[in-house]
C-alpha positions as CSV (number, residue, x, y, z in Angstrom):
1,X,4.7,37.8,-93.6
2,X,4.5,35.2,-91.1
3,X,5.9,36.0,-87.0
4,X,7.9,33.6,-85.3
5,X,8.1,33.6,-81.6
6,X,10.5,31.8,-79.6
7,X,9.3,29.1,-77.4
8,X,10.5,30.9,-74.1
9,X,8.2,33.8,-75.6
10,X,4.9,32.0,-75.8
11,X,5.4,30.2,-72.8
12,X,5.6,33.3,-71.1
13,X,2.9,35.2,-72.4
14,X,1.0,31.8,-72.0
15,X,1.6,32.3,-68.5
16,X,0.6,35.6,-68.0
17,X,-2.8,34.5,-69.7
18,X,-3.1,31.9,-67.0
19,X,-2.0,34.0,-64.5
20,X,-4.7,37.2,-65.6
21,X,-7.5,35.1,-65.7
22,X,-6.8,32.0,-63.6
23,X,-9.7,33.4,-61.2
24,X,-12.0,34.0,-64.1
25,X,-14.4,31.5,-64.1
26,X,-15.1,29.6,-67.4
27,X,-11.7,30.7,-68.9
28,X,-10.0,27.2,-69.2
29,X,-13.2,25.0,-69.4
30,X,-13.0,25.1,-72.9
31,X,-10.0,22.8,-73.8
32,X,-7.4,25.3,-72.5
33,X,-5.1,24.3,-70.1
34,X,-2.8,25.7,-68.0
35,X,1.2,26.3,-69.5
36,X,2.9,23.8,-67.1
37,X,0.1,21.0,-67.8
38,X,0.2,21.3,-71.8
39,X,4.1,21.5,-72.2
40,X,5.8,20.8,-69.6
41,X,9.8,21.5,-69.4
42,X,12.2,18.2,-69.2
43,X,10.1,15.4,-68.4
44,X,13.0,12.8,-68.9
45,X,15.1,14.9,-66.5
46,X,12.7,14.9,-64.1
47,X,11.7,11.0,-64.6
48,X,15.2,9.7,-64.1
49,X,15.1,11.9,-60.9
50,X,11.9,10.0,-59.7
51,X,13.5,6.8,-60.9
52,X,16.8,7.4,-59.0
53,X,14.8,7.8,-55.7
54,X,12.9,5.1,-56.4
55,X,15.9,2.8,-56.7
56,X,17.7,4.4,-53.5
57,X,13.7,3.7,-51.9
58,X,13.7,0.2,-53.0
59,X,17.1,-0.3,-51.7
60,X,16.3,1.2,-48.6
61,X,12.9,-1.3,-48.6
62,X,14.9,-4.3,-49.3
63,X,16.8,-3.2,-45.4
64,X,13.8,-2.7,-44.1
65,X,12.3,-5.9,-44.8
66,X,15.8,-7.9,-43.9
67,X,15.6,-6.3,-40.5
68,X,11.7,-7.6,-39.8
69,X,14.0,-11.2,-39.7
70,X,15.5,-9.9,-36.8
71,X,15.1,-11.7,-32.9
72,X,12.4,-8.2,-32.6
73,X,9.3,-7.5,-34.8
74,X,8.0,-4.8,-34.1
75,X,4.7,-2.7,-35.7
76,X,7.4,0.3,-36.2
77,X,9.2,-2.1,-38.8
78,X,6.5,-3.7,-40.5
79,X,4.8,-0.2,-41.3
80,X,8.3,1.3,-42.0
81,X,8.9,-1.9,-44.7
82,X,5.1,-1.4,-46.4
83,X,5.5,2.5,-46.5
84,X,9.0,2.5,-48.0
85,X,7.7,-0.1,-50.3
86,X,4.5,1.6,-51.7
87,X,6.9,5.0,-52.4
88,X,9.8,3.4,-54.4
89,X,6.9,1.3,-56.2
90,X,5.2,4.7,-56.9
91,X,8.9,6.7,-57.5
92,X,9.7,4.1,-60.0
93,X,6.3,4.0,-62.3
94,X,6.3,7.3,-62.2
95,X,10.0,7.8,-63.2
96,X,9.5,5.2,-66.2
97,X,5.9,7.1,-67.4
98,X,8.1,10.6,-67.5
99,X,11.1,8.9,-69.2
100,X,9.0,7.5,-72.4
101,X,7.1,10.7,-72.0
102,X,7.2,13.0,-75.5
103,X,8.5,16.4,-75.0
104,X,5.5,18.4,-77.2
């Protein structure tokens, strides 16, 4: 007779594994991984989180960058626009890799 667990079962005793022997050296150096890296929960949720950010970043940039055309440049503003650009650039990939993530 075969057992079935449910999901929410084996991802918790999963995580007690990782959490009995995550100071035992050796123990996940053989393919094993911990729970949260090998399945992890909604990844499109959490990708269309990043992604909305990104957007509300990019607009935000797209401010920045309209207000370095102003009578005063200053170093504040050009660091402000480059900073604010490299995050919604990085908010954004990383929303669209979660979204076409595979839930396993």
């Amino acid at each position: 007779m075969k057992k079935t667990f449910s999901p929410k079962k084996d991802y918790i005793d999963e995580y007690k594994d990782w959490q009995g022997n995550q100071y035992n050296p050796g123990h996940f150096t053989g393919g094993r991984t911990p729970i949260w890296l090998s399945r992890p929960g909604k990844p499109k949720l959490l990708g269309s989180v990043f992604f909305i950010f990104g957007l509300a970043y990019g607009a935000w940039t797209i401010y920045e960058i309209t207000e370095l055309f102003s009578i005063e440049v200053t170093l504040y503003k050009i660091a402000s626009a480059t900073f604010l650009s490299v995050l919604s650039i990085l908010l954004l990939l990383a929303g669209i890799i979660l979204m076409r993530k595979r839930r396993n």
